[in-house]
C-alpha positions in Angstrom: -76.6 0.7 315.8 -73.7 1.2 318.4 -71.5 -1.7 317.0 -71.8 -0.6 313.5 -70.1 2.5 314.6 -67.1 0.7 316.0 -64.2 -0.3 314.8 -64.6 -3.6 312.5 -62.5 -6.6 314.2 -64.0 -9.5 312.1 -60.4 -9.8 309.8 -58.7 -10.4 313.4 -61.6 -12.9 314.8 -62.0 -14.7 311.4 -58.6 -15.1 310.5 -55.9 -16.7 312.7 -52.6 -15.7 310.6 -53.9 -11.9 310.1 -54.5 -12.1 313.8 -50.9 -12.7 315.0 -49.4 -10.8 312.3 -51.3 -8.0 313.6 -50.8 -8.5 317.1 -47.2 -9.0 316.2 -46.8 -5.5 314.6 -48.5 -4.0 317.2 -46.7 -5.1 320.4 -42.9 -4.4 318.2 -44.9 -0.8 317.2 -45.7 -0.2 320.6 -41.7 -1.5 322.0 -40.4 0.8 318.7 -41.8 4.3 320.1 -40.5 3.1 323.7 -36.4 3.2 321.9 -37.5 6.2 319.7 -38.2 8.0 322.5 -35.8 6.5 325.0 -33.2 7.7 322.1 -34.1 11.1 321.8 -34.3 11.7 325.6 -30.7 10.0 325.9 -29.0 12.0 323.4 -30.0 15.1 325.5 -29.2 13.8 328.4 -25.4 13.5 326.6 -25.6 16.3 324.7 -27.8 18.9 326.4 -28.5 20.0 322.7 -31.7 19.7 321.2 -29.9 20.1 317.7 -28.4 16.9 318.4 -32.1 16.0 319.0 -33.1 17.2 315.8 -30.3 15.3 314.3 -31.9 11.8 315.2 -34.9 12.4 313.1 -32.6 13.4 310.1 -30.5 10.5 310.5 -33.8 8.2 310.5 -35.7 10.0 307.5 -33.0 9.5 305.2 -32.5 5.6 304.9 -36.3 5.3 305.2 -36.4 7.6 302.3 -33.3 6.6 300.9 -34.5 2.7 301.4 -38.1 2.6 300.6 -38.0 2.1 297.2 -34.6 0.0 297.0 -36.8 -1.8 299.8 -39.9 -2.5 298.3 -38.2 -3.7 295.4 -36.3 -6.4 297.7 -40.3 -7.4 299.0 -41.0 -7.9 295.7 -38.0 -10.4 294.8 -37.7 -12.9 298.0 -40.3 -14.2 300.3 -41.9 -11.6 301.7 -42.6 -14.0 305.4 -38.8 -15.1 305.3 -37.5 -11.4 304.8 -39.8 -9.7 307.3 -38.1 -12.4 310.1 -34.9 -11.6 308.8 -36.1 -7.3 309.1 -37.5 -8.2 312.5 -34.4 -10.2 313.9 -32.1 -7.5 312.5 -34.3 -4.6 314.4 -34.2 -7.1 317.3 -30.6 -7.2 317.2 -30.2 -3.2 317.3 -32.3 -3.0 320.3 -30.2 -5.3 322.1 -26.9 -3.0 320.9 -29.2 0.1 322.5 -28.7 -2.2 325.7 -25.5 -3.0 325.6 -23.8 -0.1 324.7 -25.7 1.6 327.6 -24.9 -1.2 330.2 -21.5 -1.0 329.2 -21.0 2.7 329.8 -20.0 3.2 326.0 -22.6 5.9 325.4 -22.0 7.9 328.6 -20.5 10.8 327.3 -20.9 10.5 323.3 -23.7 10.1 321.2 -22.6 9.0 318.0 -23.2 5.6 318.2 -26.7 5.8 319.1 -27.2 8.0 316.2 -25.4 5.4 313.6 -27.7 2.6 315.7 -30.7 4.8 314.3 -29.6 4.9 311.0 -29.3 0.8 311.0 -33.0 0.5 312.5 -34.2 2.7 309.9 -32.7 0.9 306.7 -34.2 -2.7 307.6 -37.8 -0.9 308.6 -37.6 0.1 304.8 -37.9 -3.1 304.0 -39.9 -4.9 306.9 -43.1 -2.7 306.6 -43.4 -3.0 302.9 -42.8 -6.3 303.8 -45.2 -6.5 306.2 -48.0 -4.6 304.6 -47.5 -6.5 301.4 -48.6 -9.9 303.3 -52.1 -8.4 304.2 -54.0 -9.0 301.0 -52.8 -12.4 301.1 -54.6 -13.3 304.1 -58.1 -11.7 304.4 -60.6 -10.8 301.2 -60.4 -7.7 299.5 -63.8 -6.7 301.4 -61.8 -6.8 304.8 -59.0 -4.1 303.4 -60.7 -1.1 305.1 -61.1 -2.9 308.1 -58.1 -4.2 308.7 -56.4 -0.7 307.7 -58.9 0.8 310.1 -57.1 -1.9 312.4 -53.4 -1.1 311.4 -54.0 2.5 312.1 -55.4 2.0 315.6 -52.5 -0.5 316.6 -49.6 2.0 315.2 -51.5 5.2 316.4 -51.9 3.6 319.9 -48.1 2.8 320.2 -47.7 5.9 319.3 -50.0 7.5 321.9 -48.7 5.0 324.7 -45.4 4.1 324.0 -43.5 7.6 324.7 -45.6 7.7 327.8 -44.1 4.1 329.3 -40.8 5.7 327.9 -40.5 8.5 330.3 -42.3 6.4 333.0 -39.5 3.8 332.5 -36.8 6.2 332.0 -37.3 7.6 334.9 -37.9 4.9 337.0 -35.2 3.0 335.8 -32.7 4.6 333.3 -32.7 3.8 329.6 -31.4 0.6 329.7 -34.8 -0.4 331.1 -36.5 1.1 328.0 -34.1 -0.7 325.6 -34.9 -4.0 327.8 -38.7 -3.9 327.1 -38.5 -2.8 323.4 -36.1 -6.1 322.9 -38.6 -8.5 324.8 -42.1 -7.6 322.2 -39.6 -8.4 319.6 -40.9 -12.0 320.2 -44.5 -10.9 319.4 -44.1 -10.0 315.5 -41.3 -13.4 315.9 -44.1 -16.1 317.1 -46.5 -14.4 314.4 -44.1 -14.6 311.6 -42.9 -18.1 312.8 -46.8 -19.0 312.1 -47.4 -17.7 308.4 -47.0 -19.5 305.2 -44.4 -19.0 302.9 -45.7 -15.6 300.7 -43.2 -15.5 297.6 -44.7 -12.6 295.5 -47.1 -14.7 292.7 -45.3 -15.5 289.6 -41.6 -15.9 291.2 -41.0 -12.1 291.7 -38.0 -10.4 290.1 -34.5 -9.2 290.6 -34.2 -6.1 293.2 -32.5 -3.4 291.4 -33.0 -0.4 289.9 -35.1 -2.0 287.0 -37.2 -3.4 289.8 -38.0 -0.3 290.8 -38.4 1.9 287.5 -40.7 -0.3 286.8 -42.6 -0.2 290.1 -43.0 3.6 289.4 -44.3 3.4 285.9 -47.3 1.0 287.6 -47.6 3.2 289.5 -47.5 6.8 286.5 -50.0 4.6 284.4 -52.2 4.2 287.8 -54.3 7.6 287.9 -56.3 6.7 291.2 -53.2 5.2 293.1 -50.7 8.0 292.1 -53.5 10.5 293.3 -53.7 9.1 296.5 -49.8 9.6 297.2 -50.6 13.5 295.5 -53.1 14.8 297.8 -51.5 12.7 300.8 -48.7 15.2 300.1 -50.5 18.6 299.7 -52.5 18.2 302.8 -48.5 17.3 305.1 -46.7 19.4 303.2 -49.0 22.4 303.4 -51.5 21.4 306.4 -48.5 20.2 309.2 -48.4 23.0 311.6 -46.3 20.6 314.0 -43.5 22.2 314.0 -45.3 25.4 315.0 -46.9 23.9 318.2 -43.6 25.3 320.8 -44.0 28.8 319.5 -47.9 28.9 319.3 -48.0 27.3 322.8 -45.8 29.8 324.5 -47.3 33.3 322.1 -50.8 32.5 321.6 -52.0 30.6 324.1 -49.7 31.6 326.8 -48.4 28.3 327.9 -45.3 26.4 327.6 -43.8 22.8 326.7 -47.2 21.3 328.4 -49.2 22.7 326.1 -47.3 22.3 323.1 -47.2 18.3 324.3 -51.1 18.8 324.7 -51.2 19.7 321.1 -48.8 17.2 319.8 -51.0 14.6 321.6 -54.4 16.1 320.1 -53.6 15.1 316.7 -53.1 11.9 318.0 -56.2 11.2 320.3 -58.2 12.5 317.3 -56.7 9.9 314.6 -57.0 7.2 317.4 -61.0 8.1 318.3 -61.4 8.0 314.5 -59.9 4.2 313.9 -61.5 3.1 316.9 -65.2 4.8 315.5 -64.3 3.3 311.5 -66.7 0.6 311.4 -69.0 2.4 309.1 -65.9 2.9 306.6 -66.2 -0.6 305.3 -69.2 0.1 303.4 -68.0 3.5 301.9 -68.1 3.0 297.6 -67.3 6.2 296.9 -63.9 5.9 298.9 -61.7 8.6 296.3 -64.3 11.0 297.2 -64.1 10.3 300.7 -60.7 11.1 300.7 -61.2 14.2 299.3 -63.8 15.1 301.7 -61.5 14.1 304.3 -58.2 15.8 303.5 -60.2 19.3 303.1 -61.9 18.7 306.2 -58.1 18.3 307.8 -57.5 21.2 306.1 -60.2 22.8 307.2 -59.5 22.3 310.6 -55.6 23.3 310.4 -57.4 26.7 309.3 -59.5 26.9 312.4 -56.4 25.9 314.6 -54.4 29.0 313.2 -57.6 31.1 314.3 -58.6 29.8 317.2 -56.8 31.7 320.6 -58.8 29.2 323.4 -56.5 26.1 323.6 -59.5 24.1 324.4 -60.5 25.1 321.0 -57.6 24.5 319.3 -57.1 21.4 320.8 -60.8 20.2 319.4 -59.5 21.6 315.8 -56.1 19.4 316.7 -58.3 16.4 317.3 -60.4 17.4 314.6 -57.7 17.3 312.0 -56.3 13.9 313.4 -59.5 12.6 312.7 -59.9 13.0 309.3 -56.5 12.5 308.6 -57.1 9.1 309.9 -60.2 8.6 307.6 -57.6 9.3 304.6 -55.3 7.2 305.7 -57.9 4.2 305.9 -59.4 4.7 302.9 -56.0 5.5 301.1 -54.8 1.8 302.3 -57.8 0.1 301.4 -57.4 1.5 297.5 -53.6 1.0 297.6 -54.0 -2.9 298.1 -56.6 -3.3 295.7 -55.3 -1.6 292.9 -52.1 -3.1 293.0 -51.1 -6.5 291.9 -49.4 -8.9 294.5 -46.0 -8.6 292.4 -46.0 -5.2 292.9 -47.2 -4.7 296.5 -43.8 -4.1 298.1 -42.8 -1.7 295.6 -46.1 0.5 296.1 -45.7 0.9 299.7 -42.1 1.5 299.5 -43.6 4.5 297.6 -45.8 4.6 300.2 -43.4 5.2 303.2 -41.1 7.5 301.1 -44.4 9.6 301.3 -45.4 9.3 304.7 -41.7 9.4 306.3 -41.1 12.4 303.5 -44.3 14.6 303.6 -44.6 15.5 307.4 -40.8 16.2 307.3 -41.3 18.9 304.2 -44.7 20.3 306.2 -42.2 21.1 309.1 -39.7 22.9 306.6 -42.9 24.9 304.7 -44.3 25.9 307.9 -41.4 27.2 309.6 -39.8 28.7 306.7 -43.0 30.8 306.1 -43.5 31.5 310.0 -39.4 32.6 309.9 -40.8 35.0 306.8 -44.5 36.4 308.5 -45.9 34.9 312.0 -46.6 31.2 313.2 -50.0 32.1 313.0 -50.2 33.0 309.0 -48.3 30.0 308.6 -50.7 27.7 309.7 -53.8 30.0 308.3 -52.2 30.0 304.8 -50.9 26.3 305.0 -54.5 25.0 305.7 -55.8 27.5 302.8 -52.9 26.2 300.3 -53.5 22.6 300.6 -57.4 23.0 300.3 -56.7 25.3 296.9 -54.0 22.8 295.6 -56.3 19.6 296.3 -59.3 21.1 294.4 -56.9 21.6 291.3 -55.7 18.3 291.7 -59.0 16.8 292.0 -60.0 18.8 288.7 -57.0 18.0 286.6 -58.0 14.0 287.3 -61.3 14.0 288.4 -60.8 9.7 288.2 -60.3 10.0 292.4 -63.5 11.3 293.1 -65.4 9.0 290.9 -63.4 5.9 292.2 -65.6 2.6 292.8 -64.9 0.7 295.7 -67.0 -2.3 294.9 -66.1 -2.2 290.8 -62.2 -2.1 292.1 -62.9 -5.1 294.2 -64.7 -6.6 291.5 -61.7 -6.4 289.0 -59.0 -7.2 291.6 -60.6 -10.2 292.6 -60.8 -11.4 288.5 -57.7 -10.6 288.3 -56.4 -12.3 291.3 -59.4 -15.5 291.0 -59.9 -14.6 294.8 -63.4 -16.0 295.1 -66.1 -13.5 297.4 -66.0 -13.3 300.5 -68.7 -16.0 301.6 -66.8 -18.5 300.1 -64.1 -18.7 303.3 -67.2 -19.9 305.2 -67.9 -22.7 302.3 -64.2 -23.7 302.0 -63.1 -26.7 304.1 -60.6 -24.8 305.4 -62.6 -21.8 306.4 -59.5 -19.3 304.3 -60.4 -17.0 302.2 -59.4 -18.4 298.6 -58.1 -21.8 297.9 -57.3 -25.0 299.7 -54.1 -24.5 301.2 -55.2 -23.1 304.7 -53.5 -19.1 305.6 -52.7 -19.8 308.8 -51.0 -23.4 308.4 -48.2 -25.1 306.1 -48.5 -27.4 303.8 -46.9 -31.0 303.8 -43.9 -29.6 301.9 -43.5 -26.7 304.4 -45.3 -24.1 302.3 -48.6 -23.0 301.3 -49.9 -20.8 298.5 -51.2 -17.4 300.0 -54.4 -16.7 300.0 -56.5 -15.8 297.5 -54.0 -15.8 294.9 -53.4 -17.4 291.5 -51.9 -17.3 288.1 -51.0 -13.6 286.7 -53.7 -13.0 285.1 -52.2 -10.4 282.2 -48.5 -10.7 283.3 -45.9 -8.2 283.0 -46.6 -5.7 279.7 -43.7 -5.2 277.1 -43.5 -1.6 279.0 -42.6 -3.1 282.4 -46.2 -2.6 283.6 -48.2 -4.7 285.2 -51.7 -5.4 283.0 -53.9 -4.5 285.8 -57.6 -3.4 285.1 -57.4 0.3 284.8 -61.0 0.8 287.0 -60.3 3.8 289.7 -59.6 2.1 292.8 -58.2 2.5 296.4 -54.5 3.5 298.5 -52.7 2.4 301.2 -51.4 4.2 304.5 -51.0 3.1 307.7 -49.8 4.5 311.0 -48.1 7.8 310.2 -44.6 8.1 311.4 -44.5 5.9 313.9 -40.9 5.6 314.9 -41.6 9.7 315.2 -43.2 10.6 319.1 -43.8 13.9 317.9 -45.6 12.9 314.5 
């Protein structure tokens, strides 16, 4: 019964490609939070300002946000394997200008260039992780999803956990530069894995990026109740249930600590979502995944409301890990629906929605819950945040009921007629041992490319509206690690 509990890591033992894209994104995730963090302690160390600190997350949030949706709709117009190398070489390149401008002294007493470095990283991840994520599908079944979400979310949210820690280590031990040096050597990780994939041109040719790409990519997405859903109450429970910015004043009034403690609660969230990914096996047979998500996102804000209460920290920490748990759960789930529901040609458009979201929402949380802390206390901030998002996402849920009653196994049913992805026990039947046609995932054909997996012919095309004609069943979201170029997320 023990295994069952555990996180599922068939996709990554069955599957060779998925494996080394995954370990790819992991080590580069894990090198990424080194630099983020590196960067933010650098520009105090020129600045001695923490609202040049600040500055470095508004700098990043607004190409991601600015990007993601001019991104996606580049992953849905080029091969989505040659312009994740090109992402991946570019962010490789940046790392190594970290380096050099701080070997070369050029960063000793301004910080400027660091900052315009940040926004430069932050404009090609709007386009490599839709990139990135967009490939998935093509390499496992549609029954894997969950799982390798579930796997995603521990890879990102372990980077995240770890990687600020070998930052300061390194930092310390060694100055930035060594920080900068490591992040640029695991850029050969996602490289090799990349090197190793098929070609994975978006099936039927893909069209031109521009803003008819993308207006088109949203009104998928407006005539997709269960998918736009999933971004909705994504966004009620960060904007109204994200107390992190909180966490410094609560620390030091209520629980009568200092910047320990507020670290201790930055890395509860954390240690919660990571338990839950690591515990997720049992996620792969959920059906009823838009209710689970429900479930989930009141239980976070559940717990947010029991932080705000609680005056033990070894309380509030639990409620912390609590939250990051469920949060997780969401997110799994979310991902799972999101690649499903949406047709390969329009993958990279739907998680540059996706990051706009995720990049977006905890940044607004930040703003709600200070602005109404600045207005009453911290501690009614967090109380009525929790309340608010658990009162908005039952009227949400009422005014389109179609999340709750979402069916996992009808979705996959429909995706995989759409897509002519045969079931799952068919890999095991195919000469090639991949998951949905001859061409093997992992290898090239003799004219240098194969056919992803598990794809074929449109099966309905694009509609005179600029939809796609995609079976209308409710069906699951995507979401990986939140934040993850964000130490403090």
């Amino acid at each position: 019964m023990v295994p069952k509990l555990l996180a599922d890591i068939s996709p990554l033992r069955e599957y060779p490609a998925y494996r080394r894209l995954w370990a790819g994104e992991t080590i580069s995730s894990l090198g990424s939070q080194i630099t983020a963090t590196a960067v933010l302690l650098q520009v105090f160390a020129i600045t001695r300002s923490s609202f040049q600190v600040g500055l470095v997350s508004l700098v990043a949030l607004v190409p991601l946000v600015g990007g993601g949706l001019f991104g996606g709709a580049i992953v849905d117009a080029v091969d989505r394997r040659r312009l994740a190398m090109i992402t991946s070489g570019g962010l490789a390149a940046v790392s190594a200008a970290f380096l050099v401008l701080t070997l070369a002294g050029a960063v000793d007493d301004v910080a400027w260039p660091l900052m315009c470095l940040v926004a430069v990283q932050s404009a090609l991840l709007a386009a490599d992780q839709p990139a990135r994520r967009a490939m998935t599908p093509n390499l496992i079944p549609f029954e894997h999803l969950p799982a390798a979400s579930a796997l995603a979310q521990i890879g990102g949210t372990a980077a995240g956990v770890f990687g600020p820690l070998i930052a300061g280590v390194t930092v310390a031990a060694g100055g930035f530069s060594v920080a900068y040096a490591i992040d640029l050597v695991t850029f050969a990780a996602p490289l090799y894995g990349l090197a190793r994939l098929p070609a994975m041109p978006p099936r039927g040719g893909g069209r031109g990026a521009g803003v008819a790409s993308v207006a088109e990519g949203l009104r998928f997405l407006r005539g997709q109740p269960v998918l736009l859903m999933t971004f909705v109450v994504d966004l009620i429970a960060m904007v109204f249930g994200m107390p992190r910015a909180l966490f410094p004043a609560l620390a030091e009034d209520r629980f009568g600590g200092g910047s320990a403690t507020a670290g201790a609660m930055y890395s509860a969230v954390a240690v919660g979502s990571l338990l839950a990914a690591g515990l997720s096996g049992p996620l792969g047979g959920v059906r009823r995944q838009g209710l689970a998500v429900v479930v989930s996102i009141a239980l976070w804000g559940g717990a947010i409301v029991g932080f705000g209460l609680a005056h033990d920290i070894a309380l509030g920490l639990a409620l912390l890990a609590l939250a990051g748990a469920a949060d997780m759960v969401s997110a799994i789930l979310r991902n799972a629906i999101l690649n499903v529901a949406t047709p390969d040609e329009m993958r990279g458009r739907l998680q540059g929605v996706f990051l706009v979201v995720v990049t977006g929402g905890p940044r607004l949380g930040d703003l709600e819950a200070g602005g109404v802390a600045a207005a009453t206390s911290p501690a009614f901030s967090v109380i009525s945040g929790g309340l608010a998002g658990i009162g908005c996402l039952l009227l949400a849920t009422a005014a389109v009921p179609a999340l709750i009653r979402y069916d996992a196994k009808a979705a996959v049913a429909q995706a995989r007629a759409r897509t002519s992805q045969p079931p799952l026990n068919s890999a095991a039947a195919s000469p090639t041992g991949t998951p949905g046609g001859p061409a093997p995932a992992d290898e090239t054909s003799s004219a240098g490319e194969a056919a992803p997996a598990g794809e074929a012919a449109p099966a309905g095309g694009t509609s005179p509206a600029g939809g796609i004609d995609a079976p209308q069943v409710p069906r699951p979201t995507g979401g990986a690690a939140r934040d993850t170029l964000d130490p403090s997320a």
